[in-house]
Phi, psi and omega in degrees: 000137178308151165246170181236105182296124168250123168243134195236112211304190172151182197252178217271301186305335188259334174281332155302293191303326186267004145280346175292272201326289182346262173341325160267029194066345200269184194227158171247086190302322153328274211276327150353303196274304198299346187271309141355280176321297150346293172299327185264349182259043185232355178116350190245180181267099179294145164243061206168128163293150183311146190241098167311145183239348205154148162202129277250137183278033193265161195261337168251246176322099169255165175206153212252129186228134190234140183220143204226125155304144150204159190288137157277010205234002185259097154252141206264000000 
């Protein structure tokens, strides 16, 4: 199944602490739904929960990158 890269804005302080939650097996169950949300309100289907992968070094804009399964053959 195809992924979907999802980038997702935020601030320097809410991108630390849910790479901290990483680091430590957990999840930011916030940005988890927005990165969901993202995928569907782009036409696709997940077929998977959002996977963090990570987040973007800008100092002023950051973003929480999320990568999403979603089925292929489902467009909404």
């Amino acid at each position: 199944m195809p992924l979907l890269r999802i980038h997702l804005d935020t601030d320097p302080s809410t991108a630390r602490r849910v790479l901290q939650l990483h680091q430590n097996g957990k999840s930011h169950h916030e940005s988890r739904e927005a990165a969901r949300d993202r995928v569907w309100r782009q036409g696709h289907t997940p077929a998977g929960d959002p996977v963090f992968v990570g987040i973007t070094n800008g100092r002023r804009d950051v973003q929480l990158l999320y990568d999403v399964e979603v089925y292929s053959d489902t467009t909404g």
